[in-house]
SEKE-336640 format. One line per field, with one value per residue: x, y, z of N, C-alpha, C, O, CB in turn; residue number from 0; residue in one letter. Coordinates in pm, whole numbers, plus 32768, in hexadecimal, padded with zeros to 4 digits. Glycine has a CB too. Layout:
<rs>
nc1	X, ...
nc2	Y, ...
nc3	Z, ...
cac1	X, ...
cac2	Y, ...
cac3	Z, ...
cc1	X, ...
cc2	Y, ...
cc3	Z, ...
oc1	X, ...
oc2	Y, ...
oc3	Z, ...
cbc1	X, ...
cbc2	Y, ...
cbc3	Z, ...
resi	NUM, ...
resn	a, ...
</rs>
This chain:
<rs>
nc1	69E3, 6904, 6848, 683F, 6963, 68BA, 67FF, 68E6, 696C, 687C, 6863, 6927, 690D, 683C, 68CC, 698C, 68AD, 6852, 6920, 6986, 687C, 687A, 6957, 6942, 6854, 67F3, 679E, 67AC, 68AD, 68B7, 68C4, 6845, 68F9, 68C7, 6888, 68A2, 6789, 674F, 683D, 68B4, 67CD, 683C, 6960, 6909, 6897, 6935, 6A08, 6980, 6941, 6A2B, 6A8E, 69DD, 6A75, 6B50, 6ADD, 6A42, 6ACC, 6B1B, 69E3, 693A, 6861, 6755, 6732, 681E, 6776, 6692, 66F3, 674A, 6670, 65D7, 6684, 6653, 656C, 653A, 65A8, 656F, 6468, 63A1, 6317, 62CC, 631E, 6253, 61DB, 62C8, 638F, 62E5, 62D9, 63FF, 6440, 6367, 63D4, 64DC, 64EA, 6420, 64A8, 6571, 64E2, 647B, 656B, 65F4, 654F, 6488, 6502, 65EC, 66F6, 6833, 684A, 68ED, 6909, 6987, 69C1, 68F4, 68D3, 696B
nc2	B153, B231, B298, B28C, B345, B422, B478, B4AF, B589, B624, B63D, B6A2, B7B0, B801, B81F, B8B0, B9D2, B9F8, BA0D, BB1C, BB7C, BBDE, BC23, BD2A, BD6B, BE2E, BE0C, BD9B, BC96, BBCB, BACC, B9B2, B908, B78D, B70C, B629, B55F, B57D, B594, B4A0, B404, B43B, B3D8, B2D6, B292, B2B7, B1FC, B130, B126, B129, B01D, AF88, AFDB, AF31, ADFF, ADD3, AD73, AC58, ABEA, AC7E, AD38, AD11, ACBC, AD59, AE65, AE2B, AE12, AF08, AFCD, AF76, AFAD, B0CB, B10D, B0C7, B16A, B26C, B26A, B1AE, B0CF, AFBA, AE84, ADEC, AE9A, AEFD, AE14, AD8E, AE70, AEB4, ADA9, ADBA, AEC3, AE54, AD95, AD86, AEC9, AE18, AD5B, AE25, AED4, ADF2, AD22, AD86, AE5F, AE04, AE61, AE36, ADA7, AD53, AC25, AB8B, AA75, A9DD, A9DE, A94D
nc3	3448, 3386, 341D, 3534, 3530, 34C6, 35B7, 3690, 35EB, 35FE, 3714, 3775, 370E, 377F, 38A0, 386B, 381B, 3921, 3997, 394A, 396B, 3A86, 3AAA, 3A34, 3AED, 3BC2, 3CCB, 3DF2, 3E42, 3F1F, 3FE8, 40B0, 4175, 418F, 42D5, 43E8, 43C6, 42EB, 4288, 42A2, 4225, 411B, 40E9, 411A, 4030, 3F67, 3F98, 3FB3, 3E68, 3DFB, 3E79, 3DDD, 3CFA, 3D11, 3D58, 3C5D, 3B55, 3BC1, 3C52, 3BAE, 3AC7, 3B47, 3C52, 3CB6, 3CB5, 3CE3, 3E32, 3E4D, 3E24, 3EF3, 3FE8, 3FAB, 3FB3, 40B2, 413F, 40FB, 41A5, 416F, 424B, 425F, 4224, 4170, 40CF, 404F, 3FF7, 3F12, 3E6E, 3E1E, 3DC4, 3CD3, 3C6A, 3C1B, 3B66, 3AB4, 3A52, 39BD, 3917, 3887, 381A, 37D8, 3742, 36CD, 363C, 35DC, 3636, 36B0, 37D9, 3912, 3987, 3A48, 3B29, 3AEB, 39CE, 3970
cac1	6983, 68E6, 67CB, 68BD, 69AF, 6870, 67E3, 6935, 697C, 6810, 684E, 698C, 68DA, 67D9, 68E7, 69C0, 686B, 680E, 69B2, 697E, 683C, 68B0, 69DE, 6910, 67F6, 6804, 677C, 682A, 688A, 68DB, 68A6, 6844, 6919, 6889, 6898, 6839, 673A, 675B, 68B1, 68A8, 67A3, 687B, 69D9, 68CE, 6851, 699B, 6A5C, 693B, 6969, 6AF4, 6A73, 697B, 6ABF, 6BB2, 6A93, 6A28, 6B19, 6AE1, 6953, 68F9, 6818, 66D3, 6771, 6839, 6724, 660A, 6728, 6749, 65EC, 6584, 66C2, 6664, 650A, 651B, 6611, 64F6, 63FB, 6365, 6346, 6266, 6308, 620C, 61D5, 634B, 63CA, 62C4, 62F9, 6472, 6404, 6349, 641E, 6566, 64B1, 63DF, 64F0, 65AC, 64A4, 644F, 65AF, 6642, 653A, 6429, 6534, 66A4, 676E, 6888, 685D, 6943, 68C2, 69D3, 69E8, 6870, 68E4, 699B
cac2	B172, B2C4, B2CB, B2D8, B3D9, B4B4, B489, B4CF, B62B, B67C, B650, B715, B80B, B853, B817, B95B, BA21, B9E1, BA57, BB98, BBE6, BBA8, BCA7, BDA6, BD9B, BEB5, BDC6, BD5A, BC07, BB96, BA23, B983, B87A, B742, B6CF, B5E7, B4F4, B596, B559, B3DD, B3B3, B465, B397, B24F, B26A, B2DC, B1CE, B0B4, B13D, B108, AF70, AF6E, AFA4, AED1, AD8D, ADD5, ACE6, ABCD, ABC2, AC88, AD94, ACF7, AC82, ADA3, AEB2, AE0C, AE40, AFBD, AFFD, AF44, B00E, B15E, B100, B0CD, B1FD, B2CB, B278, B12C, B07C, AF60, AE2D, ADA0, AEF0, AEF4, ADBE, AD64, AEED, AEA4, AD57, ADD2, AF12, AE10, AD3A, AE09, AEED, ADA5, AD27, AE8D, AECD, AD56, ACD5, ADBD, AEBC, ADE9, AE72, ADEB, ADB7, AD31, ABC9, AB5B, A9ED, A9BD, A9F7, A8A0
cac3	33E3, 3366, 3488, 3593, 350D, 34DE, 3617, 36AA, 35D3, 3659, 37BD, 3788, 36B3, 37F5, 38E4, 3847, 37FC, 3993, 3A0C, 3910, 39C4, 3AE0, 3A98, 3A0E, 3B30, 3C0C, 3D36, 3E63, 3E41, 3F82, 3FD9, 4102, 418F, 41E8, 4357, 4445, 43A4, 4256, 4243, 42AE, 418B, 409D, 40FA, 410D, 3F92, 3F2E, 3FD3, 3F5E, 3DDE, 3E19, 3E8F, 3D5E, 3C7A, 3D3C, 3D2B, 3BB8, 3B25, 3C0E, 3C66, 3B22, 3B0D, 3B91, 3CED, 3D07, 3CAD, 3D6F, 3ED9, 3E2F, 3E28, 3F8F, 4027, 3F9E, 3FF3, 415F, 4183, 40C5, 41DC, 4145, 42A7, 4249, 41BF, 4136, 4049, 401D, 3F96, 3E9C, 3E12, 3E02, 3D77, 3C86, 3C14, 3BE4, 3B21, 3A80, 3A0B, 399B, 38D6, 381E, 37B7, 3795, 36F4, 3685, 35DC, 35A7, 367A, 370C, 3868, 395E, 39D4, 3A91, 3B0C, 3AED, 3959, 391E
cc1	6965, 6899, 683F, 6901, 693E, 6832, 6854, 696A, 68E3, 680E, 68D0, 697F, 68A1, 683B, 6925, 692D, 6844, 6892, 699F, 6905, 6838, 6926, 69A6, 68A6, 6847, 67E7, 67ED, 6801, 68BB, 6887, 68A2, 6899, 68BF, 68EA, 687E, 6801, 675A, 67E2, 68A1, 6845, 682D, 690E, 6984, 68EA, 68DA, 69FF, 6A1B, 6953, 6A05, 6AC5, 6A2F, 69F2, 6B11, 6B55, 6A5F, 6A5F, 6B15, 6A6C, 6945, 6880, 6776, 66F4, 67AD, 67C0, 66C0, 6666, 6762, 66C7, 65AF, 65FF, 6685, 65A1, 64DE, 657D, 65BE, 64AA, 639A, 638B, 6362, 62BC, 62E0, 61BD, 6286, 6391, 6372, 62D2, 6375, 6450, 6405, 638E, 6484, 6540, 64A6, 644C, 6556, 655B, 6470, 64E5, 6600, 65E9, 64E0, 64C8, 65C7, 6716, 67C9, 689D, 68A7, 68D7, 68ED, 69DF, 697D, 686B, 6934, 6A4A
cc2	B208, B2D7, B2D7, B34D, B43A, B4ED, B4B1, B552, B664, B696, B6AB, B7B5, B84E, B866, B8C3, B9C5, BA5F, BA50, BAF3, BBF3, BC21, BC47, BD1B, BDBE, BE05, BE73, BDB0, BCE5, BBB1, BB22, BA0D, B91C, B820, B701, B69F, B570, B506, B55E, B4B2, B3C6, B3B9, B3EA, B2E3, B1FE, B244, B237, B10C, B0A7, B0F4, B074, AF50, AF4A, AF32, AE21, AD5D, AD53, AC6F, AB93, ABEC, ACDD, AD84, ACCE, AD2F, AE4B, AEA2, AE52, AEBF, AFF7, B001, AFA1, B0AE, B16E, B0F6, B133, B27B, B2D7, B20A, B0E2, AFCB, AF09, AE04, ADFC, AEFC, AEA7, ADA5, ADF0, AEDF, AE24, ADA7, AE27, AEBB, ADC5, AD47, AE5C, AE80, AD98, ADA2, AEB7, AE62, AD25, AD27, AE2E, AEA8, ADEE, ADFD, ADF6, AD43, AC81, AB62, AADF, A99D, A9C9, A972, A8D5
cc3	33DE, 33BD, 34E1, 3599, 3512, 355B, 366D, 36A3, 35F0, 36F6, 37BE, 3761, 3739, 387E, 38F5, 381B, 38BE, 39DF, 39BD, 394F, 3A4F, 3B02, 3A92, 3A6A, 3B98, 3CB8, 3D78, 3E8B, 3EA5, 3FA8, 4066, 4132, 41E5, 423E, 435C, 43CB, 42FA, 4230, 4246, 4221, 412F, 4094, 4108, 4071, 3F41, 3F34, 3F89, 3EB1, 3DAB, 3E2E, 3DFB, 3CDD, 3C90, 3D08, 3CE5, 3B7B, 3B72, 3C3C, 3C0B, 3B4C, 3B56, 3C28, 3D0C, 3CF8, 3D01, 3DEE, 3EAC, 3E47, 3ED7, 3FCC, 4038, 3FD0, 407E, 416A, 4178, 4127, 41C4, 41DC, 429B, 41E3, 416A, 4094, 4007, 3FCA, 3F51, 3E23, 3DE9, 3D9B, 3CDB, 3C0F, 3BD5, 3B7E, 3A90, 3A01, 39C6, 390D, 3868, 37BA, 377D, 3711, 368D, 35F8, 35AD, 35EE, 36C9, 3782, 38B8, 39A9, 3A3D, 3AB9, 3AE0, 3A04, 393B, 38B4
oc1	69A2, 688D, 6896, 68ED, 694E, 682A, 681B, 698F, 68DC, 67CD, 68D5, 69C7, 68C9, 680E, 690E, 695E, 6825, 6884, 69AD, 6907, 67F9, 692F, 69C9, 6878, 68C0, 681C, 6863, 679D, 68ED, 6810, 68F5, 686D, 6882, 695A, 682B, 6850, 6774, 67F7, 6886, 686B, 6872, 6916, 69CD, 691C, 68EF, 6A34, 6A55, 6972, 6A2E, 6AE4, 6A60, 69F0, 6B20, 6B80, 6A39, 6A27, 6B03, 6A6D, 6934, 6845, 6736, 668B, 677B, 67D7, 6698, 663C, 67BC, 66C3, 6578, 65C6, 6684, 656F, 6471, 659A, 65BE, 6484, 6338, 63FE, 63C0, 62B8, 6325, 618A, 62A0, 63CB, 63BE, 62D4, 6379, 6446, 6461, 6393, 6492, 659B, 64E8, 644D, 65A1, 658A, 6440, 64E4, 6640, 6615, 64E7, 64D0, 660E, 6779, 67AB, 68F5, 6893, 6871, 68AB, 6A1E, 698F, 6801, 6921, 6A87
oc2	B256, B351, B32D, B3AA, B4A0, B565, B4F6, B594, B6DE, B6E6, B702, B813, B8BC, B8B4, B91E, BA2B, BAD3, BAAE, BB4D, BC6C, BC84, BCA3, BD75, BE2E, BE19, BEAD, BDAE, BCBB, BB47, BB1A, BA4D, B8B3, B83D, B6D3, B682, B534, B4AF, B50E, B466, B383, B35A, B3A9, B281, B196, B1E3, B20E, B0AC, B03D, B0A8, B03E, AEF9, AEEF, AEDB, ADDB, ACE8, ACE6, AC10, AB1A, AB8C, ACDB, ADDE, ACCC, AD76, AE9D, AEF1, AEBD, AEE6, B060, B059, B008, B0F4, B1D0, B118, B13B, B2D9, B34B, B20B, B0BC, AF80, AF23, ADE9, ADD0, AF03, AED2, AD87, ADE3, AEFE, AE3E, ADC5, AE0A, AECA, ADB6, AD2C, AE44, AEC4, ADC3, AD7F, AEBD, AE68, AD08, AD15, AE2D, AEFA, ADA5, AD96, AE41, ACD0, AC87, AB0B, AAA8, A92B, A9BA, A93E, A881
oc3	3427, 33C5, 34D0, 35E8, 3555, 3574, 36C1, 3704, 35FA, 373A, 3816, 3783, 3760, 38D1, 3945, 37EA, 38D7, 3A2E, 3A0F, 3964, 3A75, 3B54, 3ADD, 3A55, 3BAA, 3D17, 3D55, 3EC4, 3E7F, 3F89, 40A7, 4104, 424D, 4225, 4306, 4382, 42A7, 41D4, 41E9, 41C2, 4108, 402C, 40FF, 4048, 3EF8, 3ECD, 3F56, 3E7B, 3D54, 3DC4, 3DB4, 3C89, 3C3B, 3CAC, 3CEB, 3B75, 3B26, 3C53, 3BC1, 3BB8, 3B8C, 3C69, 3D63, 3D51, 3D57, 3E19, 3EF6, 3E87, 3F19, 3FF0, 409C, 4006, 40AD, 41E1, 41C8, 4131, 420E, 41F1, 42B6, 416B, 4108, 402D, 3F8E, 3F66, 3EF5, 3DA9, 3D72, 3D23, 3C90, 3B97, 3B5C, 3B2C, 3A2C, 3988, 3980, 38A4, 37FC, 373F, 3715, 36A2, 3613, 357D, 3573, 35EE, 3704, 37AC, 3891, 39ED, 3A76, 3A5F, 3AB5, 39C6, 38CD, 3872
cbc1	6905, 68B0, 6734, 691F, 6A00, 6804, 67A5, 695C, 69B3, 6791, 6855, 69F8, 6873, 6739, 6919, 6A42, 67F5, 67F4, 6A9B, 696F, 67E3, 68ED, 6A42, 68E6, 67A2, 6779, 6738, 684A, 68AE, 68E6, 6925, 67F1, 6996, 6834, 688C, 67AD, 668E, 6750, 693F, 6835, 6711, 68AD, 6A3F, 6828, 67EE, 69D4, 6A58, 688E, 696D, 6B6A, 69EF, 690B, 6B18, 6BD3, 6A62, 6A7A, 6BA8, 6B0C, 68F8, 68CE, 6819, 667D, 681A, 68E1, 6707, 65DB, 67AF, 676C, 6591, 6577, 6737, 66AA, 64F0, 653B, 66B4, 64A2, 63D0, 63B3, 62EE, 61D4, 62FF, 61A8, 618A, 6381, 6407, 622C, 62EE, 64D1, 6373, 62FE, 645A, 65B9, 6445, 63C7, 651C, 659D, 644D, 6407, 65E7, 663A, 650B, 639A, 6526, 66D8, 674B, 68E6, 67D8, 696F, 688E, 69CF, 6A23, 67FC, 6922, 68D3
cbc2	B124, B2F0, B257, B2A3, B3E3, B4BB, B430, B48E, B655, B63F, B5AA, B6EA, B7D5, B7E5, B79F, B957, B9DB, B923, B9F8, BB82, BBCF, BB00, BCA9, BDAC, BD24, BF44, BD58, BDAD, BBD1, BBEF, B9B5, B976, B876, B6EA, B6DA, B66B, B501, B636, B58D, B38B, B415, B527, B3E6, B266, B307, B370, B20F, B0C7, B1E4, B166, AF3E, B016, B009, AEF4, AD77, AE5A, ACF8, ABC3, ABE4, ABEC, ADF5, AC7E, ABDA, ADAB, AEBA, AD25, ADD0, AFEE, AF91, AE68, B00C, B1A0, B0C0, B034, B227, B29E, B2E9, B0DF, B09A, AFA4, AE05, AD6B, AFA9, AEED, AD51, AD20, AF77, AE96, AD33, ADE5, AF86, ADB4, AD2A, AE77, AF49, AD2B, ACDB, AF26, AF1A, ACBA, AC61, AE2F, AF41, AE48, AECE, ADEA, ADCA, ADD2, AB8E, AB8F, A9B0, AA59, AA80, A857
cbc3	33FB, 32E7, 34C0, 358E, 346A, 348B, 3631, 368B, 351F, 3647, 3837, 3741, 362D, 3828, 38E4, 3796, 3787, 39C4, 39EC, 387A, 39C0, 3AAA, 3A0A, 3981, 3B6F, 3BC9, 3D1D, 3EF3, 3DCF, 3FD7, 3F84, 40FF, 41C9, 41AB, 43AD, 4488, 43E1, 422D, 4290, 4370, 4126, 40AB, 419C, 4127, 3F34, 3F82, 408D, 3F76, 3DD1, 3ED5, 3F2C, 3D37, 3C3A, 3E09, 3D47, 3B68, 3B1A, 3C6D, 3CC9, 3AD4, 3AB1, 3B45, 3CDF, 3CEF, 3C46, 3D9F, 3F38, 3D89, 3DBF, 3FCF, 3FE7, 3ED2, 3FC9, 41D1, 411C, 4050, 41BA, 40A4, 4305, 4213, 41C1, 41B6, 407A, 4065, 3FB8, 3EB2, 3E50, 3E83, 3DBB, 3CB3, 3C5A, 3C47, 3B52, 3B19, 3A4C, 3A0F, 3928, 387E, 37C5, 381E, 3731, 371B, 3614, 354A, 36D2, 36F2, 38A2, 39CF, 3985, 3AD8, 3B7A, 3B76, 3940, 3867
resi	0, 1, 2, 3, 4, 5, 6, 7, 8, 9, 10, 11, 12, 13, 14, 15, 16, 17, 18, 19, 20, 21, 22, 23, 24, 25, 26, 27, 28, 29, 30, 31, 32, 33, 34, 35, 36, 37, 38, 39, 40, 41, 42, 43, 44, 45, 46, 47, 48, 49, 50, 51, 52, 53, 54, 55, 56, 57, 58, 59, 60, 61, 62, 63, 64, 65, 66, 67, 68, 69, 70, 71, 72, 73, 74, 75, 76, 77, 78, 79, 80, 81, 82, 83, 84, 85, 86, 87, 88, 89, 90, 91, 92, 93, 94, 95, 96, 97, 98, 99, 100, 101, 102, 103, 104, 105, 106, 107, 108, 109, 110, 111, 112, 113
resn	x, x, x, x, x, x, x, x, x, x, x, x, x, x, x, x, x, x, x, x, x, x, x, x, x, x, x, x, x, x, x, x, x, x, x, x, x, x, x, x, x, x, x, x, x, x, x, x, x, x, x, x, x, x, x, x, x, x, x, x, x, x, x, x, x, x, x, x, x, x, x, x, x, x, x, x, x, x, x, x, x, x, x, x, x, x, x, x, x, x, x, x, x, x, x, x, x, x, x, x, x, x, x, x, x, x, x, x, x, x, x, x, x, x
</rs>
């Protein structure tokens, strides 16, 4: 559709306005690597995202978004079960129910879809 494509040439629009300033700053843009704990998040989220697409088509995005959320949530620092899964809960759901049903979209519902 036409929303997509625009939202698409806008994020490309800011993406090339961001590498041009970027080019043209005078700053020194030297980057930290993450270590240690940092890295393990980073290769966690990364690695859960990578499961999120693989289990898409077969749980559908409320199953596999809720065990994206509760992953990236206890890697974040969320210890506490009991705040964890009803927030995962809720977000999978949640986001389910705002763009499935409230706004059309086609979302992935996998076997729980018939």
């Amino acid at each position: 559709g036409l929303f997509p494509l625009l939202v698409g040439v806008l994020f490309l629009l800011s993406a090339a306005a961001v590498g041009v300033e970027s080019v043209l700053s005078r700053k020194d843009h030297s980057v930290d690597r993450p270590t240690g704990d940092r890295l393990w998040r980073l290769v966690t989220v990364g690695l859960a995202t990578l499961a999120y697409i693989v289990v898409l088509p077969y749980a559908g995005h409320s199953v596999a978004g809720t065990l994206l959320v509760l992953t990236v949530l206890r890697v974040m620092g969320i210890r506490r079960w009991a705040l964890a899964v009803p927030v995962a809960v809720a977000t999978g759901l949640g986001s389910y129910y705002l763009f499935g049903i409230l706004l059309g979209a086609p979302i992935p519902a996998g076997i729980w879809g018939g």
